[in-house]
N, C-alpha and C positions, 0 to 999 in steps of 0.2 A: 504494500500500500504506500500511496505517497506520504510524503513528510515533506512539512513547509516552513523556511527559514524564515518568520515572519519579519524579522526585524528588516531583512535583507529585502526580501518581498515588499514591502510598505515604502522603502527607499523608494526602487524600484516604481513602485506603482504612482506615486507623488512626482516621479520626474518624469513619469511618462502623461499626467495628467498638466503638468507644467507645460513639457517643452513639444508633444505631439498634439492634444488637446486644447493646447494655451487657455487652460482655466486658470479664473482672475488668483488676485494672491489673498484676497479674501476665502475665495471660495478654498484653496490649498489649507490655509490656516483649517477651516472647518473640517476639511477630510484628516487632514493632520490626527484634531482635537477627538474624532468619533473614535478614529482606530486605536488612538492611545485609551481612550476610554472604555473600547472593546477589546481589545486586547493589554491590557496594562500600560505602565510608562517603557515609552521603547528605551530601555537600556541597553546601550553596547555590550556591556560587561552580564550582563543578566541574558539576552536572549540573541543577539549576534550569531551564536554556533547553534544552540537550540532548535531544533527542526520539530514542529508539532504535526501530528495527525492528522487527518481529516475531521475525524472525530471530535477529539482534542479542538480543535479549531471551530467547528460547530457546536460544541456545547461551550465554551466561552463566548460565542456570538448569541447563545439564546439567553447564555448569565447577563449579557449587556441589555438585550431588548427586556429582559425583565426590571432592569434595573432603570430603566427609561422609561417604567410606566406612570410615572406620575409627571410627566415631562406633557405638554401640550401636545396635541395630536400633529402638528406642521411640525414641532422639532422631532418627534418621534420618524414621524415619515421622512424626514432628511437625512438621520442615523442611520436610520434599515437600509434608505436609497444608497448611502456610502459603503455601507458591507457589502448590498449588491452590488455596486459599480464593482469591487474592488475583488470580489471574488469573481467576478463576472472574467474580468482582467489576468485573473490569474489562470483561470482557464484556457485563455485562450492563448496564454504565452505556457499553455502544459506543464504548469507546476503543481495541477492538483488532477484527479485523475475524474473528477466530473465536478460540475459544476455548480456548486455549494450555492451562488444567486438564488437557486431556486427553491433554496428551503428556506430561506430568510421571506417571511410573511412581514409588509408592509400595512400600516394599518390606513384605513380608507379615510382620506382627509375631505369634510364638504367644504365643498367649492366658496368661500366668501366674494361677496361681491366688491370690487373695487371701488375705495373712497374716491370720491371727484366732487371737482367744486360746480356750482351750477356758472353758466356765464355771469350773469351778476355779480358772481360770488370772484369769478377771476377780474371782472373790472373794478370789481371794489378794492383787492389787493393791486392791483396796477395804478389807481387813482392814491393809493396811500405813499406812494411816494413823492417824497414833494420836488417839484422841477427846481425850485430857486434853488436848491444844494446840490451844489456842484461838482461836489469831493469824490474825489473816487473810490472813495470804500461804498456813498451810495450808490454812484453810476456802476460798479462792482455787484452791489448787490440786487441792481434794477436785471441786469445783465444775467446775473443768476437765474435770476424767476425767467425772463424772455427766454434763454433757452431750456428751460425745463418745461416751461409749460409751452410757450411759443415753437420748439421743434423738439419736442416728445424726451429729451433726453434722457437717460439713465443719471442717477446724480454721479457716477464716477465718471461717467464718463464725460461730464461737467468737469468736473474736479482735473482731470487731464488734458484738457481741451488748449494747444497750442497755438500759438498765431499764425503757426504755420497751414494748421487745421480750415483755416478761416477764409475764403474765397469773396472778397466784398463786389467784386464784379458779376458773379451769376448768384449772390446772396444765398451762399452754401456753406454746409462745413463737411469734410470728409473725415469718416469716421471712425475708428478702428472699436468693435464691441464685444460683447462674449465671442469666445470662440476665436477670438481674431477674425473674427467676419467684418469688411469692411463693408460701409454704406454712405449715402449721399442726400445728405438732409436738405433742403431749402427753409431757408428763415424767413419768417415776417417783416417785412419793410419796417416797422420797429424797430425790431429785432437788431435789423443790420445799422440801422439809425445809432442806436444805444453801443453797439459795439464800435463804433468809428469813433464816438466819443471816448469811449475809453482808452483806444487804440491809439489815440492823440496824446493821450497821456500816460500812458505805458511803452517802456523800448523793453519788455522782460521777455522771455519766452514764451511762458503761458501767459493765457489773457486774468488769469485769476491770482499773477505774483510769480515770484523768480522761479518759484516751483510748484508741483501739483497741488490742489488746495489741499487740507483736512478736510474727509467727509462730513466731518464732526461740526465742521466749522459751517459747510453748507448748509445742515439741517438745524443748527441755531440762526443763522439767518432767515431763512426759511421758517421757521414757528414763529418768531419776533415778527417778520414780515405780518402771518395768518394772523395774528395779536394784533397788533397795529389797526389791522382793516377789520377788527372787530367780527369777526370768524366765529362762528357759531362752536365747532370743533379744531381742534389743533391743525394745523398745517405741516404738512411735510413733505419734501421733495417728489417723491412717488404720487402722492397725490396730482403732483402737476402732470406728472405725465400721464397717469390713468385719465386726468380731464381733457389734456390734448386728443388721445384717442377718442375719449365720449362725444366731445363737441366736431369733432370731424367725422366720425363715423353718422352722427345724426343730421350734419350737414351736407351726407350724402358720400360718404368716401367709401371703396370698396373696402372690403377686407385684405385683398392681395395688395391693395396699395399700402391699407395701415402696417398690413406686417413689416412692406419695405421699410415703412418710415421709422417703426419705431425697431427694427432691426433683431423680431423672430426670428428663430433659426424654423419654426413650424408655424404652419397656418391656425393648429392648434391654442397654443398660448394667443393670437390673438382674439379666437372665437371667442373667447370671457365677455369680450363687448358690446357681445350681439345682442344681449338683455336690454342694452343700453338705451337703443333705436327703438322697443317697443314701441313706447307713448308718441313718438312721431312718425310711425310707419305707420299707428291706430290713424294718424291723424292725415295723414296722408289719403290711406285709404277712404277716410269718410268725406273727402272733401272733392276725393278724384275719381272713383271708382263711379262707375253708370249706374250698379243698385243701389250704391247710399244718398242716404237722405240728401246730405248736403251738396250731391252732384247733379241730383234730380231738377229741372227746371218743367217749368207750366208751359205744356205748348203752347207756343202761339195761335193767336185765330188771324183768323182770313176773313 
């Protein structure tokens, strides 16, 4: 039977998630954090030469899913999805003699619906900035919100966003996302307005400071911003972009287009927002369709 060098394996599988996969270094950290948790701390000196079971290696992954049960159902389902990736991985480079993913039972997470702000609610935070300040921590932080909600963005990929990224002639940014999947965003005449201001007053590399922002730093801007304009609920950068898709999908955007924009690797992850159109496709329908009411007109006479 096989025997698997886990420490060695986990190396292993973390640089192939790195450098073949190019997953973020957030998302690394997280696969890191499970495996050491599923399998103890990787110590050199402790498990280096130690080749475990198959067995062995399965019943330490069901000691961890057990010990993950009081954990939320979305971090639980992240856990089990990293022991699947990871033994998935190790199959396939034949260091286990089947393929352990499939005894790792993932628990079923319901679908929550994406916060978004309504339009009012996005112009009320865009009117909370006041024009007479001129400083560029605000034109910084106007610039923040235009491109998170104004072109969909991921907030890292805010946070990375160089000047080189920034095309102010066909008002675009190109864009490197998960996966290192590149795409090609077009911004709001805003958008590109606010960045030229800034652009005037920054020679750094990134448009957000000499180096890439703190995400940390994004998301207190960002809550401060939703405070400010007096926001019913907290604000946070994900929020913008979940409203970018809402408000474009309901003003008629396909779905293959929003995947491009907001830079899906599946059609899937953008289907979430098709709930979203309900209330104006309802509306649509009653207003245009030949049997409803409100399409219906009184013949004329003659």
């Amino acid at each position: 039977m096989a025997a698997l060098k886990l420490l060695e394996s986990i190396d292993k599988y973390l640089k192939f998630m790195d450098f073949v996969k190019s997953s973020s270094p957030l998302t690394l950290k997280a696969y890191k954090k499970d495996l050491e948790q599923a399998f103890g701390s990787l110590d050199p000196q402790g498990q280096a030469k130690k080749a475990f079971t198959e067995a062995e290696i399965l019943s330490m992954s069901r000691d961890a899913l057990n010990s993950w049960a009081g954990l939320s159902l979305s971090s639980r389902n992240r856990k089990s999805s990293t022991l699947k990736s990871f033994f998935s991985w190790a199959y396939q480079e034949k260091l286990t003699e089947r393929d352990l993913s499939t005894q790792i039972i993932s628990p079923k997470v319901p679908k929550k619906l994406p916060h978004f702000l309504s339009v009012d609610e996005a112009l009320a935070v865009l009117s909370s900035y006041d024009k007479k300040d001129t400083s560029i921590q605000n034109i910084r932080d106007k610039t923040m919100f235009l491109v998170l909600y104004g072109a969909g963005l991921r907030v890292s990929e805010a946070c990375n966003l160089k000047w080189t990224d920034v095309h102010f002639s066909t008002r675009s940014l190109r864009l490197k996302g998960k996966g290192g999947k590149e795409r090609l965003v077009i911004l709001p005449t805003l958008a590109i307005e606010v960045l030229q201001k800034l652009r005037s007053l920054s020679d750094e590399d990134y448009v957000f400071g000499v180096e890439p922002l703190n995400p940390r730093v994004a998301y207190d801007w960002v809550r401060t911003r939703g405070a400010k304009a007096l926001l019913m609920k907290p604000l946070h950068p994900h929020a913008l972009r979940h409203s970018f898709a809402t408000h474009l999908l309901s003003s008629g955007a396909n779905l293959r287009t929003l995947q491009e924009l907001l830079g899906h690797e599946s059609l899937q992850a953008t289907e979430k927002y098709t709930h979203l159109g309900v209330d104006q496709l309802a509306r649509t329908m009653e207003n245009h369709h030949p049997l409803s009411k409100g399409s219906q007109k009184k013949p004329s006479k003659r």
